[in-house]
C-alpha positions in Angstrom: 0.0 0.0 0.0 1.3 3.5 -1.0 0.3 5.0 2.0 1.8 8.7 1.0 -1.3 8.7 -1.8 -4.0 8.7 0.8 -6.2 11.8 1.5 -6.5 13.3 -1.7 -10.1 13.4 -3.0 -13.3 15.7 -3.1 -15.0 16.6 -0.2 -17.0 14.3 1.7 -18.3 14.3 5.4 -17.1 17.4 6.2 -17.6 19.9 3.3 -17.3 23.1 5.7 -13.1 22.3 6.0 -11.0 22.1 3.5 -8.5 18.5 3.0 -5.7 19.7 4.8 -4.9 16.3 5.9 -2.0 14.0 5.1 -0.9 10.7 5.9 2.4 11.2 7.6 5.5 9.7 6.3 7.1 8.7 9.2 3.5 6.5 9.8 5.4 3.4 9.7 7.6 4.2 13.0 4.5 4.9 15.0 2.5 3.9 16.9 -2.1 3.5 17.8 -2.7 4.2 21.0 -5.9 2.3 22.7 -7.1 4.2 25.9 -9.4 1.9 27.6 -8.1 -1.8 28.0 -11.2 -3.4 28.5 -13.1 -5.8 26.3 -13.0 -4.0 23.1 -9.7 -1.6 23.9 -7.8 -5.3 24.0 -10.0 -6.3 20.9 -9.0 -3.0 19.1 -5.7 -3.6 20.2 -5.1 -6.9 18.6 -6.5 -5.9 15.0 -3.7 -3.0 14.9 -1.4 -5.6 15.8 -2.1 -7.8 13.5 -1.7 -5.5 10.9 1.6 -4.7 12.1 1.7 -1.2 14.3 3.2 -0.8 17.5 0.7 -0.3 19.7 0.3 1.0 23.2 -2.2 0.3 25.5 -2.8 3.1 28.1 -4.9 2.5 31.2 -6.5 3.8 34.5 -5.2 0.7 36.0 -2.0 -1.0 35.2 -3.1 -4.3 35.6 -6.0 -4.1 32.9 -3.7 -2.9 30.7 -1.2 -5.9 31.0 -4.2 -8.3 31.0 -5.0 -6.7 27.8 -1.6 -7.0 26.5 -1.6 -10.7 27.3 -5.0 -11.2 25.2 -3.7 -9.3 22.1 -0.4 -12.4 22.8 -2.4 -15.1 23.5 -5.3 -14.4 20.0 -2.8 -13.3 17.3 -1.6 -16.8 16.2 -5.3 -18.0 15.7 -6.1 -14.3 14.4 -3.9 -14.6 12.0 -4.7 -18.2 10.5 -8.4 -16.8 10.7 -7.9 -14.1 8.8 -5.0 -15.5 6.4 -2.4 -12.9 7.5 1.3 -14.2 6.1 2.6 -11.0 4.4 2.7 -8.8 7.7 5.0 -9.0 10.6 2.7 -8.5 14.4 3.4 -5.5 15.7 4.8 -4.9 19.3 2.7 -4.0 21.9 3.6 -2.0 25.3 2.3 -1.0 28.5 2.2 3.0 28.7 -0.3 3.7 32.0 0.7 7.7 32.0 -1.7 9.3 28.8 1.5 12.0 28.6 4.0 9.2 28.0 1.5 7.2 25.9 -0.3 9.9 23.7 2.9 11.6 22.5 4.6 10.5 18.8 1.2 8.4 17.8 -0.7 8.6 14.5 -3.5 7.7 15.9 -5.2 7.4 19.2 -8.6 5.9 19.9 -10.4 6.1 22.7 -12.2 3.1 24.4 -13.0 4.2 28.1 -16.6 3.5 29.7 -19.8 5.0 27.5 -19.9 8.1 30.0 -19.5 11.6 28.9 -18.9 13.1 31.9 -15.2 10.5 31.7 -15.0 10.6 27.7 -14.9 14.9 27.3 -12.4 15.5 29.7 -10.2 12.3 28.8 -10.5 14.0 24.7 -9.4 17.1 25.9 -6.3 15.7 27.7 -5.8 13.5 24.8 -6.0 16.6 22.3 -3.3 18.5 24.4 -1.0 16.0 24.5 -0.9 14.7 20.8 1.3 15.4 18.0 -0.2 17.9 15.6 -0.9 15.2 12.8 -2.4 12.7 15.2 -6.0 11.7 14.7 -8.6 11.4 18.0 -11.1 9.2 17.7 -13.8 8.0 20.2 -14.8 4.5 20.0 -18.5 5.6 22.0 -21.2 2.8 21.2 -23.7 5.9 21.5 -22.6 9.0 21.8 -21.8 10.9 18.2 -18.2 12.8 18.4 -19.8 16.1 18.1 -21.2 15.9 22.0 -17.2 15.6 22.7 -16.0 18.5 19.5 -16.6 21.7 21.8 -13.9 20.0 24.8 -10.8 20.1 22.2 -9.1 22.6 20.7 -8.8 20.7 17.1 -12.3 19.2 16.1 -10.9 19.0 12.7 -9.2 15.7 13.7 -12.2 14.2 15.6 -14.0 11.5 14.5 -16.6 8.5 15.8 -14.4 5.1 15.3 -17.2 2.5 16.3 -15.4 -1.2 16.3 -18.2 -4.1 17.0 -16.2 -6.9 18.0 -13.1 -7.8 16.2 -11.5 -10.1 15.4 -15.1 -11.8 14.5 -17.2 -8.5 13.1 -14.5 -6.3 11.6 -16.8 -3.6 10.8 -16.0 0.2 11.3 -18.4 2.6 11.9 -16.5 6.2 10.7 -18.7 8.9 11.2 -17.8 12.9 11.6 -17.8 15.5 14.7 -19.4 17.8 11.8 -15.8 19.6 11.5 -13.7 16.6 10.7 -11.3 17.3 8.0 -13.3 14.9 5.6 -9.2 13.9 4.2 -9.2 12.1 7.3 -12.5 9.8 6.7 -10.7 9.1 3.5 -7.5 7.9 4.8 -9.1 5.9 7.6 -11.0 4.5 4.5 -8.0 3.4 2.8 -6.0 2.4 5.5 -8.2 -0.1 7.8 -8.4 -2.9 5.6 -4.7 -3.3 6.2 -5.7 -4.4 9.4 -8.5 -6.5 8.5 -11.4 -3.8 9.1 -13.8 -3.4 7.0 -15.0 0.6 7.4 -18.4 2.1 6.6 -19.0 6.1 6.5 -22.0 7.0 8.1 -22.9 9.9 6.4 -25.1 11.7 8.3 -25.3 12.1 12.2 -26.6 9.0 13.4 -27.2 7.9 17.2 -26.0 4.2 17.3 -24.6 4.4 13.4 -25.6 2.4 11.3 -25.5 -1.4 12.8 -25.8 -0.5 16.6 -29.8 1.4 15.3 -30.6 -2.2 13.9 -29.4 -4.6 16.4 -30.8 -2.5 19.2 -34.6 -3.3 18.0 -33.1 -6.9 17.9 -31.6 -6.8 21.0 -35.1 -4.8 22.9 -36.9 -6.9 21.5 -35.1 -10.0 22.9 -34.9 -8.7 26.4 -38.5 -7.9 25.9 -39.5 -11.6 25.5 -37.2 -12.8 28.1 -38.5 -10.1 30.7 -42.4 -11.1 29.8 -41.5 -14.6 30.2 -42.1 -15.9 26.6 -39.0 -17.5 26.6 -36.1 -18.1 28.1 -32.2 -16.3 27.1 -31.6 -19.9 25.7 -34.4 -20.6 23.8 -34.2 -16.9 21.9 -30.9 -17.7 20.9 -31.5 -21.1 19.4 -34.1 -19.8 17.4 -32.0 -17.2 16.2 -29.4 -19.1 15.2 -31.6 -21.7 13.7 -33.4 -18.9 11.1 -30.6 -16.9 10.4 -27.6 -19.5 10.7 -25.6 -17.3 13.2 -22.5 -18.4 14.9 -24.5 -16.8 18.4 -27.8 -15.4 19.5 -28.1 -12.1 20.8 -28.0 -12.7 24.6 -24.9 -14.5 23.7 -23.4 -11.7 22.3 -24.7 -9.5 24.9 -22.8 -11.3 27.1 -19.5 -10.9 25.4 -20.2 -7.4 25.3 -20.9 -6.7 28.9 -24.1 -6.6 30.6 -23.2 -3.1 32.6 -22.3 -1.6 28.5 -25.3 -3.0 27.1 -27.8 -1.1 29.7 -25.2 2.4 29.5 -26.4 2.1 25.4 -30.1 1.6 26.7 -30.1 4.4 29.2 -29.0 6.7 26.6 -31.3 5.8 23.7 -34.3 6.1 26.4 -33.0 9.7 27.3 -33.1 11.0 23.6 -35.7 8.8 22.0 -39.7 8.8 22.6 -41.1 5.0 23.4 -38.1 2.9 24.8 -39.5 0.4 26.8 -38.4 0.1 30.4 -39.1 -3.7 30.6 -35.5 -4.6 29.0 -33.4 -2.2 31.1 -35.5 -3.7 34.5 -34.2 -7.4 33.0 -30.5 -5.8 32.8 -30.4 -4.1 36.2 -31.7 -7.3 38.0 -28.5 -9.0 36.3 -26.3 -6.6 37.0 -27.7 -6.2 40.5 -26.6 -10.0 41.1 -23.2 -9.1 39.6 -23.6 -10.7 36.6 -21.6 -8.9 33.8 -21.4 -11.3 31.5 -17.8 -12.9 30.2 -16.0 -10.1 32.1 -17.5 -11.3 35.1 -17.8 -15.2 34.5 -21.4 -14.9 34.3 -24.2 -13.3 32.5 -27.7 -14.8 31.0 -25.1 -18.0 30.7 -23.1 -19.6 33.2 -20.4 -20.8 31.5 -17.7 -18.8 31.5 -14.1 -18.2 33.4 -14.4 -15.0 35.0 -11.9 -12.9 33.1 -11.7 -14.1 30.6 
């Protein structure tokens, strides 16, 4: 990949600013920085691995952070006979708990901390002091669009929504503007993910929840809904899901490798900015939660069958 071509076409998401960005040369030599080392900050981690960056993993707690690192060590053989990668060399991966030794010298740095505002703003603007003037911010929020967090730093332009599902089984990207990102950096991002193995997706308009996260929440509602009523049980809704649609996993499965705790953050906020939520899913969640079950990250969630963290 000629990665000094990228970032040179018409305007796009952000049509207000001019492309004034550039891949930098010196990309190569450094590194992605993942702030946030739980479930999906490791997950994150281990797809820029793979595609051979350094990356640092930068957490609130040190020991997180080297239980990510161990995760990323421990997936990327499999990871890369899953995904057929034989032409790229894993990059390293370090331990960097202080944000001003971590941030500085990075290309790119995506945040991955809990679905909060009131943690993600002040985290950005930290972020945003401390990065080198080419490095791009990016919030990996499940909810919140990047503009709620574009008035906290001083360079919006370089601001974006990166929304990762689950790597390494749903590579999908969500890429979606503050409404003053530099649109050359949509286009870059673009170009460079599938190196990695990501698949991206421009959401081109303001979206709450993107473009996936809107559909599979009606699946996911709806799922709690008939588990709270008592139609059925979290076992008997995946089965038939995976028995119409041939999934690998039903959605209380993959609520559970999400994290229970997440899952009802995503709820509350849809219910504070959308007319007709229904309270009976987020009752089911607090109950679990309430008996400490998390799912995986917590050994148990609607199953039982799980090594607590795992």
């Amino acid at each position: 990949m000629d990665i000094n071509s990228v970032g040179d076409g018409t305007a796009g998401s952000a049509p207000e600013h001019s492309k004034s960005y550039a891949i930098p040369a010196d990309l190569e030599q450094r590194p992605v920085v993942i702030v946030g080392a739980g479930t999906l900050g490791a997950r994150i981690a281990l797809m820029f691995a793979l595609g051979g960056s350094r990356v640092r993993i930068s957490n609130r707690t040190r020991d997180r952070a080297e239980s990510a690192k161990r995760f990323v060590a421990d997936q990327l053989p499999q990871v890369r006979d899953m995904l057929a990668v034989s032409d790229i060399a894993p990059g390293a991966v370090e331990v960097v708990t202080p944000l001003e030794d971590a941030v500085p010298g990075s290309w790119l740095i995506i945040e991955s901390v809990a679905e909060d505002l009131a943690i993600k703003r002040p985290l950005l603007a930290t972020i945003d002091g401390l990065a080198d003037p080419d490095a791009i911010l990016a919030t990996n929020s499940s909810s919140y669009p990047s503009s709620q967090m574009a008035s906290a730093v001083n360079h919006p332009e370089r601001l974006l929504n990166m929304h990762f599902l689950m790597p390494p089984l749903a590579n999908s990207v969500e890429l979606m503007s503050c409404g003053a990102t530099d649109s050359a950096i949509i286009d870059a991002l673009t170009k460079l993910l599938p190196r990695y193995r990501l698949t991206p997706f421009e959401v081109r308009q303001e979206s709450v929840g993107f473009i996936f996260n809107r559909i599979w929440a009606a699946i996911k509602r709806e799922a709690l809904m008939v588990v709270q009523e008592g139609a059925a049980t979290p076992e008997d809704v995946d089965r038939i899901f995976q028995d119409v649609f041939r999934s690998p996993a039903g959605p209380f499965r993959m609520m559970d490798q999400v994290g229970l705790d997440v899952v009802l953050d995503v709820e509350e906020h849809y219910a504070q900015i959308r007319d007709g939520i229904p309270e009976g899913p987020r009752t089911l969640l607090r109950e679990y939660l309430g008996r400490g079950h998390l799912g995986v990250k917590s050994g148990r969630g609607f199953y039982a069958d799980y090594d607590a963290g795992r």
